[in-house]
C-alpha positions in Angstrom: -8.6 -8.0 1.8 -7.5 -4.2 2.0 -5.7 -2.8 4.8 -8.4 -1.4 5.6 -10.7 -3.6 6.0 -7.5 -5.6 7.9 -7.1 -2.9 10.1 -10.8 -2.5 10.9 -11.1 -6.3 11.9 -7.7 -7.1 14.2 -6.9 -10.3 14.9 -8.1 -10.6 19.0 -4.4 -11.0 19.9 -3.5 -7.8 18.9 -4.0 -5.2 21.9 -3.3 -1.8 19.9 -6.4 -0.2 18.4 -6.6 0.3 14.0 -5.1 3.3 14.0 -2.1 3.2 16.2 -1.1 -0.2 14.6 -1.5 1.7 10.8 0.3 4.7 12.2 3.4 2.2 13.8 2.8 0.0 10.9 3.3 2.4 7.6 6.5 3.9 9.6 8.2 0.9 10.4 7.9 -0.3 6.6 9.0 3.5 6.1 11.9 2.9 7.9 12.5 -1.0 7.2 10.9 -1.8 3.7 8.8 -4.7 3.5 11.5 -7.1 3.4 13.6 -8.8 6.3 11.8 -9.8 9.6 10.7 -7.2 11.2 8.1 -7.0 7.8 7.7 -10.3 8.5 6.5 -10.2 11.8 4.1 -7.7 11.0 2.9 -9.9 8.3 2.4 -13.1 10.5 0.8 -11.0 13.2 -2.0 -9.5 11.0 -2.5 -12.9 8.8 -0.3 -15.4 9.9 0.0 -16.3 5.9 3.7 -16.4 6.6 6.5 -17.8 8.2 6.8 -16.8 11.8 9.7 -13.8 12.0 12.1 -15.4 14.7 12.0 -19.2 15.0 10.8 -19.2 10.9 8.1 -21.9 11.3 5.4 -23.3 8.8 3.2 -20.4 8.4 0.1 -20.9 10.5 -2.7 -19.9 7.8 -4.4 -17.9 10.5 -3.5 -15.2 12.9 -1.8 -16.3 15.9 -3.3 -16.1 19.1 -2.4 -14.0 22.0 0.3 -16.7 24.0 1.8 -17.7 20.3 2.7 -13.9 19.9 4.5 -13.7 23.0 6.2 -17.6 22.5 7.6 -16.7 18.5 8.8 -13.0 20.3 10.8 -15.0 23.3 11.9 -18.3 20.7 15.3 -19.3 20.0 15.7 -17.7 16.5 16.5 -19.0 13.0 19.3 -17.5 11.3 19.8 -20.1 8.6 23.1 -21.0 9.3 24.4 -16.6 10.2 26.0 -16.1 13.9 24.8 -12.4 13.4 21.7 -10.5 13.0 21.9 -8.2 10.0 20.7 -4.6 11.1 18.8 -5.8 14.2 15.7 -7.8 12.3 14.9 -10.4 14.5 15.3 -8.0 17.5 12.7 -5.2 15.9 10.7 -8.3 14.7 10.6 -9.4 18.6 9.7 -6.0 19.8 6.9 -5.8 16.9 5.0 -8.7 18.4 5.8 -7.6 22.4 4.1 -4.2 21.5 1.2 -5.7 19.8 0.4 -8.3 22.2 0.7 -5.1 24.8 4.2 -6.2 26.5 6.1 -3.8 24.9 5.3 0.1 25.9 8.4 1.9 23.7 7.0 1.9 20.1 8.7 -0.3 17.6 10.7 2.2 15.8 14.1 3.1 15.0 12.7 6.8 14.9 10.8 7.4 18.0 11.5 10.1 19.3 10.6 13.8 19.7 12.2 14.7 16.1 11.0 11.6 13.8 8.8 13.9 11.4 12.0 15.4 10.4 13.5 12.5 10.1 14.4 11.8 6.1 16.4 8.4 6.3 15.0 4.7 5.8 14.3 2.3 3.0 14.2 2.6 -0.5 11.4 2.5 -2.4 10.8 -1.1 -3.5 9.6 0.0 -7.3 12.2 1.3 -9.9 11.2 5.2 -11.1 10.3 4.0 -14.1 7.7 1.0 -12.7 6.4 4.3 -10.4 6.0 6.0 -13.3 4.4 3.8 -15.6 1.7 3.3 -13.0 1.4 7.0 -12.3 0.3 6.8 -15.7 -2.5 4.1 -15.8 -3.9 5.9 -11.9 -4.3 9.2 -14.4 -6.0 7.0 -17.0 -8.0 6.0 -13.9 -9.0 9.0 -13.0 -10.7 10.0 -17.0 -12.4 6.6 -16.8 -13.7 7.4 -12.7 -14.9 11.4 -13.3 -17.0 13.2 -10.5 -20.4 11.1 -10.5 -24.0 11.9 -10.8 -26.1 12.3 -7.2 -27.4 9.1 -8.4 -24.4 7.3 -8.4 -24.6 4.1 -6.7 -21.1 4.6 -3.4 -19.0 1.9 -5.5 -18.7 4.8 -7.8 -18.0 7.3 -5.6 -15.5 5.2 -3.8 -13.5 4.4 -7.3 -13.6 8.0 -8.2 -12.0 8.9 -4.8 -9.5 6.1 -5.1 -8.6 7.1 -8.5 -7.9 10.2 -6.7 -6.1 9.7 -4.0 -3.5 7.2 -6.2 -2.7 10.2 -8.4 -2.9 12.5 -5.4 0.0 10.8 -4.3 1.9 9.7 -7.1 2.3 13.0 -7.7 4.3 13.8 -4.9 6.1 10.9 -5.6 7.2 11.3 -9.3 8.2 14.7 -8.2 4.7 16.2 -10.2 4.3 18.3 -6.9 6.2 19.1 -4.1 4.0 18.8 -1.1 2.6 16.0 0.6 -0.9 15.5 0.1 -2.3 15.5 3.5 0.9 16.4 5.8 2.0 19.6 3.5 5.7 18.8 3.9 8.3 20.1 1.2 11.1 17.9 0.1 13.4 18.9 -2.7 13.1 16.4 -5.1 11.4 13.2 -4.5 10.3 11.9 -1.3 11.8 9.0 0.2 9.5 6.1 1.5 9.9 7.2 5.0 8.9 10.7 4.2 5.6 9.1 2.1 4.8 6.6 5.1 4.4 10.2 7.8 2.0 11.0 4.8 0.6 7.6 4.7 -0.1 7.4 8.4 -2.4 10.1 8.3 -4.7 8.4 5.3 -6.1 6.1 8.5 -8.0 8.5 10.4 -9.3 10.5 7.4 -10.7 6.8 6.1 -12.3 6.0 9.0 -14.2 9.5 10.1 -15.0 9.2 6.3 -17.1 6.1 6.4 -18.4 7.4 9.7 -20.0 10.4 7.9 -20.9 9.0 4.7 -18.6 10.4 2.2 -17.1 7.3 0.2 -15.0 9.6 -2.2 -13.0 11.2 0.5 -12.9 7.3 2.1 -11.4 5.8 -0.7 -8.8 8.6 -1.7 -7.7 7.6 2.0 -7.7 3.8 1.6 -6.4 4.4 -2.4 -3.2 7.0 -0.5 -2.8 3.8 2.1 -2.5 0.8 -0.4 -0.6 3.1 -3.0 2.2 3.5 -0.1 1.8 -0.2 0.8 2.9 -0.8 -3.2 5.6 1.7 -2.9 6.8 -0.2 -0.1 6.4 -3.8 -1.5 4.1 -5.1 1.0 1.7 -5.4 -1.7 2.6 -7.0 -4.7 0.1 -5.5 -7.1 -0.5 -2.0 -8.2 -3.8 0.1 -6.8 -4.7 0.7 -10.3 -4.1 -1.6 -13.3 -2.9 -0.5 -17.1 -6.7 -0.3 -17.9 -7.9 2.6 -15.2 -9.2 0.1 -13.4 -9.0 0.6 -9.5 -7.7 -2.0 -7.5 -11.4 -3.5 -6.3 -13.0 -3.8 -9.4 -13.2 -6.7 -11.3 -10.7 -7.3 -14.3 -10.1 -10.9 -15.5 -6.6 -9.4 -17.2 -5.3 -7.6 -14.7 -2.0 -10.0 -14.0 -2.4 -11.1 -17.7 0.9 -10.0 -19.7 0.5 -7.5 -22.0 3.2 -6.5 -24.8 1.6 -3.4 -25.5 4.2 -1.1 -24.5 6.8 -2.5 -26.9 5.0 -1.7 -29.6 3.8 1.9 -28.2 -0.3 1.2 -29.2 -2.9 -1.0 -27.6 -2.9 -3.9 -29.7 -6.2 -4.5 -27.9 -7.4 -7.8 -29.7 -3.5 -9.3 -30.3 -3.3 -9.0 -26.6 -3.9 -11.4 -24.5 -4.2 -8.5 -21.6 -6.4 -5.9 -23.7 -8.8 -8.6 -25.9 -11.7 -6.9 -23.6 -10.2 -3.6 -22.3 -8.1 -1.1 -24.2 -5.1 -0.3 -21.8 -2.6 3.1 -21.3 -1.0 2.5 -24.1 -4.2 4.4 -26.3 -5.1 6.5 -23.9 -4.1 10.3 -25.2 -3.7 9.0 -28.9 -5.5 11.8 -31.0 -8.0 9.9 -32.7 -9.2 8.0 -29.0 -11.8 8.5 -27.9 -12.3 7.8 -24.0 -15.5 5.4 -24.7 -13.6 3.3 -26.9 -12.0 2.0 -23.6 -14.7 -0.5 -23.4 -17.0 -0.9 -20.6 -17.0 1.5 -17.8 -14.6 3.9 -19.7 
C-alpha cells in the first residue's frame, strides 16, 4: 500500500486528519531519518508491522488501537541493556504517539517553531549519491517509456505518466540537475538536504488529494510519485519509485528485485540476465542503435 492510500484510510486510533499527519510525518523523518524510534513509532502507529517504539514488543500485525497508543507512549522503555537515550528517541517516539492519539497539542518536532522553513539541519539522506543517481537515471528512462497519452488513454496511464514525472521532477532537485524545489520554489546552493526535500514533500499531500478530487490523475500521481520518492530518499521505503526498466512503482514487473549484472558490463545483457530476460533495463537505453520499442512491452 502507498502512502497514499495509507494516509487516506487512518487507522481509527489516530485523531489527526491525512494531511496534518503527512505534513508532521515527512518532517519528522526530515529531521530524524527513518531509523531509531521515533521512525518506529510512526511505523507501528500507521501499521503496527513493527516492534512497538518504547517497551519494543512483538509487533502486533495490525494497527494498534486508541488505549494501546496511549499504554506503549506511558510504558517502561526498552533500552537493550543502555542507561541513556541516544538523541531523545524514545521521548520523540512517546510524543509521536501522544499527538496522534490527540494527547499531545505541541507538534512532534525538533523544528516547530516560527522559523522551521529556514531551517536546513536534520538527517542524511539514507541513499549514497551514486544509488540516487542511478535511479535518477531509470525515473528518466521512465519518463520516454510513460510519454503524454492519447485522450483515450485509460487513468492508469495518465497516473504512470505523472508519476514518471514527478520522480524526475524531484530527482532533479536532488542530484543538483536544478536548483529549486519543485513545488515550494526554495533555492539551496548545492544539493538539498532531506529536511529541505521533506518541506517540499509535505506539500505533494494536498496537491494529491485536490487532484483526485477533480479528476486529473497525472497531476495526482506526480504528487503521490514526489511523496514516495522522498519516503525512498529517506529509507522508510525500501524500494525505489521506479525500477531499472522505467517501470513505475505500481506496475507489475516480475524482475523488479531480481539481480541484475548489467551495469558491470555497461549493456543490457537482456537474455544472460536473470533481471532483463523479459525487459530491457537502463543499461540500453541511449545506446545509438536502440530503439525505445525494443524495450519490450509497454516501452
Amino acid at each position: 500500500m502507498g502512502v497514499a492510500e495509507l494516509l487516506g484510510q487512518l487507522p481509527e486510533a489516530i485523531v489527526q486528519p491525512p494531511g496534518r499527519v503527512w505534513n508532521v510525518f515527512a518532517r519528522s523523518l526530515g529531521e530524524q531519518g527513518a531509523d531509531g524510534r521515533t521512525a518506529l513509532a510512526w511505523r507501528w502507529a500507521l501499521t503496527g508491522a513493527c516492534p512497538s517504539p518504547v517497551a519494543l514488543t512483538v509487533p502486533l500485525g495490525r494497527p494498534p488501537d486508541h488505549g494501546e497508543l496511549i499504554a506503549e507512549a506511558e510504558a517502561r522503555a526498552e533500552l537493550a541493556g543502555r542507561r541513556d537515550d541516544p538523541g531523545g528517541q524514545v521521548m520523540h517516539a512517546r510524543y509521536v504517539l501522544l499527538w496522534l492519539a490527540g494527547r499531545l497539542e505541541a507538534l512532534p518536532l525538533w523544528n516547530a517553531g516560527p522559523g522551521w522553513p529556514q531551517v536546513t539541519a536534520g538527517a542524511e539522506h539514507a541513499r549514497p549519491p551514486d544509488e540516487i543517481e542511478e535511479v535518477y537515471f531509470w525515473a528518466v528512462l521512465a519518463r520516454d517509456r510513460h510519454p503524454w497519452p492519447g485522450d483515450a488513454a485509460p487513468a492508469g496511464v495518465w497516473l504512470a505518466c505523472g508519476w514518471a514525472y514527478g520522480v524526475v521532477q524531484l530527482l532533479n532537485w536532488v542530484c543538483g540537475v536544478t536548483w529549486e524545489g519543485p513545488l515550494t520554489g526554495v533555492r539551496v546552493t548545492g544539493r538539498p538536504t532531506l529536511y529541505q526535500v521533506s518541506l517540499d514533500a509535505r506539500r505533494a499531500m494536498t496537491g494529491a488529494r485536490q487532484a483526485r478530487e477533480a479528476g486529473q490523475p497525472v497531476v495526482a500521481g506526480r504528487m503521490e510519485a514526489m511523496m514516495e520518492t522522498f519516503l525512498w530518499l529517506a529509507g522508510w521505503n525500501p524500494l525505489p519509485p521506479v525500477d531499472r526498466h522505467g517501470h513505475v512503482a505500481f506496475e507489475d514487473c516480475p524482475e523488479r528485485e531480481a539481480a541484475c549484472g548489467c551495469g558491470a558490463v555497461g549493456r543490457c545483457l537482456r537474455s544472460e540476465c536473470v533481471a532483463c530476460s523479459r525487459v530491457a533495463c537502463a543499461e540500453t537505453f541511449g545506446a545509438e542503435d536502440f530503439p525505445l520499442s525494443a524495450l519490450g512491452p509497454g516501452g
